[in-house]
C-alpha positions as CSV (number, residue, x, y, z in Angstrom):
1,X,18.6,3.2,-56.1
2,X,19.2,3.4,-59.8
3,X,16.2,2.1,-61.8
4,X,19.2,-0.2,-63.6
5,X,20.0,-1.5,-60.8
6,X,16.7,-2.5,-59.2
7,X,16.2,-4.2,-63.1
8,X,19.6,-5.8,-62.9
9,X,18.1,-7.3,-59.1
10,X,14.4,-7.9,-60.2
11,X,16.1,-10.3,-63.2
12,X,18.6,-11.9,-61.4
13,X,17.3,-12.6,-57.8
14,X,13.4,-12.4,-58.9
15,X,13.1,-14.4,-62.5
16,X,10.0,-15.5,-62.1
17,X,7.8,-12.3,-61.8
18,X,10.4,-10.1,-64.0
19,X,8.0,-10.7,-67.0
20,X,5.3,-9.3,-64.9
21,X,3.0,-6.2,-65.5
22,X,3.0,-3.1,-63.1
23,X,-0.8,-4.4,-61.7
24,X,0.7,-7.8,-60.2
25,X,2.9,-5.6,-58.4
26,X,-0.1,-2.8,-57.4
27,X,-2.2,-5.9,-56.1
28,X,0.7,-7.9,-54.0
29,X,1.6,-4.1,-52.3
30,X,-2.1,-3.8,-51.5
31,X,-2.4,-7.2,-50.0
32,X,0.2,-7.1,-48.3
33,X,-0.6,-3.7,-47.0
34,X,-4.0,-5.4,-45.8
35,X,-2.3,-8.1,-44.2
36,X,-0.3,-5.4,-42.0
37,X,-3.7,-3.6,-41.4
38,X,-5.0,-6.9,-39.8
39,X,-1.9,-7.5,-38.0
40,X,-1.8,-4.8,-36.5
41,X,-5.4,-4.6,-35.4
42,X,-5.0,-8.5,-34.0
43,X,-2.1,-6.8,-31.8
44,X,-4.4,-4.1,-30.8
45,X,-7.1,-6.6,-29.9
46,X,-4.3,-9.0,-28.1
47,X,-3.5,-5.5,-25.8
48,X,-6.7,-4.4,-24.7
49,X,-7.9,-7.5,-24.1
50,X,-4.6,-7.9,-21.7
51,X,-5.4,-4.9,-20.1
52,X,-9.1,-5.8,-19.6
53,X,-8.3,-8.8,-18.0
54,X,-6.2,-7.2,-15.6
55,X,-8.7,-4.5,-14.9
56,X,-11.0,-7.2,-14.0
57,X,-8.9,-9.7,-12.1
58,X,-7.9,-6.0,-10.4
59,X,-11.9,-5.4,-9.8
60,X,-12.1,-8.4,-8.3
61,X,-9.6,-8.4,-6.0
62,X,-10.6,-5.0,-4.8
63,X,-14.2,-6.3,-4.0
64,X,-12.7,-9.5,-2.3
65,X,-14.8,-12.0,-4.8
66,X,-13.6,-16.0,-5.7
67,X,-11.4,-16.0,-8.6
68,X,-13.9,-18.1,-10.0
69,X,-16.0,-15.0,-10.6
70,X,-14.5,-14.3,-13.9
71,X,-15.2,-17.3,-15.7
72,X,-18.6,-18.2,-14.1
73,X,-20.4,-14.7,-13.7
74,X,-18.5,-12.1,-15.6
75,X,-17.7,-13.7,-18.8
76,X,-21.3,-15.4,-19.9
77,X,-22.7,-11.8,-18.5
78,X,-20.4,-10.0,-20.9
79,X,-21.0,-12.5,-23.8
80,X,-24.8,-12.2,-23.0
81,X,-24.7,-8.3,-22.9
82,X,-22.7,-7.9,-25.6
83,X,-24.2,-10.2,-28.2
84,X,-27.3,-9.1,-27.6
85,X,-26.7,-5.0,-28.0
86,X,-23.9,-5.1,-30.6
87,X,-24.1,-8.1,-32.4
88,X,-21.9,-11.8,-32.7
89,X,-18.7,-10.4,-34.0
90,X,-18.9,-8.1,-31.2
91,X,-19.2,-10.5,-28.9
92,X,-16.5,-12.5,-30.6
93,X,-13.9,-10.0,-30.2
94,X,-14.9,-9.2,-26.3
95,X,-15.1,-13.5,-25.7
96,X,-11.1,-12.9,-26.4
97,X,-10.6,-11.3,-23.0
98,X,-9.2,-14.1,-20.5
99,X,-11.3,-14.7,-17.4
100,X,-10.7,-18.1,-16.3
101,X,-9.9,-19.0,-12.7
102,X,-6.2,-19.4,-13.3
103,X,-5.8,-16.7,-15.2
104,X,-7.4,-14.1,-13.0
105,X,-5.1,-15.7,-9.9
106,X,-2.4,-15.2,-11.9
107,X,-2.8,-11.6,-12.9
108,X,-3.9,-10.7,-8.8
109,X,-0.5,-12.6,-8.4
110,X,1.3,-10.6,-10.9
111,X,0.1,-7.4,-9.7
112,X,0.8,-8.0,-6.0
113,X,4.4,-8.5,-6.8
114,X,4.5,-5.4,-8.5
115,X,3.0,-3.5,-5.7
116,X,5.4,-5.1,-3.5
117,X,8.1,-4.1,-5.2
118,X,7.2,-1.0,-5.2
119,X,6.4,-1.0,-1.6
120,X,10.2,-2.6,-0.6
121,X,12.1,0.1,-2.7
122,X,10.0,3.2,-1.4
123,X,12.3,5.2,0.7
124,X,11.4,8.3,3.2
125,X,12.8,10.5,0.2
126,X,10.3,9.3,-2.3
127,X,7.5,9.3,0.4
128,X,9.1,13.0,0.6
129,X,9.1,14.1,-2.6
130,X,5.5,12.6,-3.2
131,X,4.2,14.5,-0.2
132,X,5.6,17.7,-1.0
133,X,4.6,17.1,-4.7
134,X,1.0,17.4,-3.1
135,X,1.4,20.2,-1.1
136,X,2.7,22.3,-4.1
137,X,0.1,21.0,-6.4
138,X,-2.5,22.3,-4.1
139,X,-0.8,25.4,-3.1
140,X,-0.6,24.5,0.7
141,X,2.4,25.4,2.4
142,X,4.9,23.1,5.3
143,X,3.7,25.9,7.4
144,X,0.2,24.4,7.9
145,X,1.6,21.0,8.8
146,X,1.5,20.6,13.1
147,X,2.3,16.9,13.2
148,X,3.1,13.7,11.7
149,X,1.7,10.1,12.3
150,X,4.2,7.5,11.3
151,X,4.5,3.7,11.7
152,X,7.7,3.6,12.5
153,X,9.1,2.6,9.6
154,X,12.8,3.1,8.9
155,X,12.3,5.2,5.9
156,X,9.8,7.4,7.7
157,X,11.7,8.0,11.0
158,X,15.5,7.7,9.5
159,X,18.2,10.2,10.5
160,X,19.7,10.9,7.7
161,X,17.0,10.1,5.0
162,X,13.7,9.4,6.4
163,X,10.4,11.1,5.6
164,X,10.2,12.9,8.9
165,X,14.1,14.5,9.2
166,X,12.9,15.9,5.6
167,X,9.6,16.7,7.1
168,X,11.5,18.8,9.8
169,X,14.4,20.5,7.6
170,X,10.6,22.2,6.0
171,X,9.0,23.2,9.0
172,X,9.6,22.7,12.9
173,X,6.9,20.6,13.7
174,X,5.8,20.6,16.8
175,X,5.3,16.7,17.3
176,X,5.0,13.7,15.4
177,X,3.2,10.0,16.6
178,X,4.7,6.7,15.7
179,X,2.6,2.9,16.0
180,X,5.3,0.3,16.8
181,X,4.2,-3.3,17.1
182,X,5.1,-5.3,19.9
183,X,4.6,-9.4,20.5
184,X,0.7,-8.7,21.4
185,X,-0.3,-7.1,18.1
186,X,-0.2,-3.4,17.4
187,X,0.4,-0.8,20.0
188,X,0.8,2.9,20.1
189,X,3.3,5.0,21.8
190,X,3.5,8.4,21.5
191,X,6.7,9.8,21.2
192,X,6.1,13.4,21.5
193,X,9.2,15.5,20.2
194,X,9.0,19.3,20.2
195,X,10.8,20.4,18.1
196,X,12.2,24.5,17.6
């Protein structure tokens, strides 16, 4: 803008610090530029510690422990640990990481949903494209492939879509198994298809 301008707005909208020198100006930029700083590293802080609350509550989960674990072994063992090798604002910052009961049954909660999510909207062509994606990454070829196990899910033994008639359109395959459950439980029945 035109420095006239920027006077003309400093006077009108701004009267009381118009009279003031350029360092009131240098200081408020620089605190303010502070306060952002902080800000911005309370965000940071706010993230991770989001992130290692669901690593935990995921650690957890994986080794089958009472939600309770969190907030009665793991938190006092991290406050302990930490205080002790890196000091009280250390351990002020990690203490931020939520680990109560509720909490980590709400983030196991949260990320079961997602996984089930995932799981519904997974179709033969992604379970496809994923498997293929694997055998290219590792330089193998459809050629080496002899059979397929399924569980007899539509998206693995569609017609038109499913994981196997993509499978097939590869590489004739010589035979593929698929586990369908009856009343009793699981069963197996092998449905041998030789294909040419």
């Amino acid at each position: 803008m035109v420095s006239s301008k920027l006077k003309r707005h400093l006077n009108t909208r701004h009267p009381f610090v118009s009279q003031k020198d350029m360092a009131y100006f240098s200081r408020l930029l620089k605190r303010q530029s502070k306060a952002a700083i902080k800000m911005v590293k309370r965000v940071l802080v706010a993230d991770t510690a989001l992130e290692a609350s669901f690593r935990v509550a995921e650690l957890i989960a994986k080794k089958m422990k009472p939600h309770k674990t969190g907030e009665e072994i793991i938190g006092p063992a991290r406050n302990i640990i930490v205080e002790t090798m890196l000091g009280k604002e250390a351990q002020d910052q990690i203490s931020k990481v939520p680990l109560s009961n509720k909490t980590i049954s709400r983030r196991i909660s949260e990320m079961s949903t997602d996984i089930n999510e995932e799981v519904t909207t997974t179709t033969g062509e992604d379970i496809f494209a994923s498997v293929n994606s694997y055998l290219t990454q590792h330089g193998l070829s459809w050629n080496y492939c002899c059979g397929i196990c399924t569980d007899g899910a539509p998206s693995m033994i569609g017609k038109y879509k499913g994981f196997i008639t993509r499978a097939l359109k590869e590489k004739s395959i010589y035979n593929y198994n698929s586990l369908l459950p009856t009343q009793r439980g699981v069963s197996s029945q092998d449905m041998w298809r030789r294909v040419d």
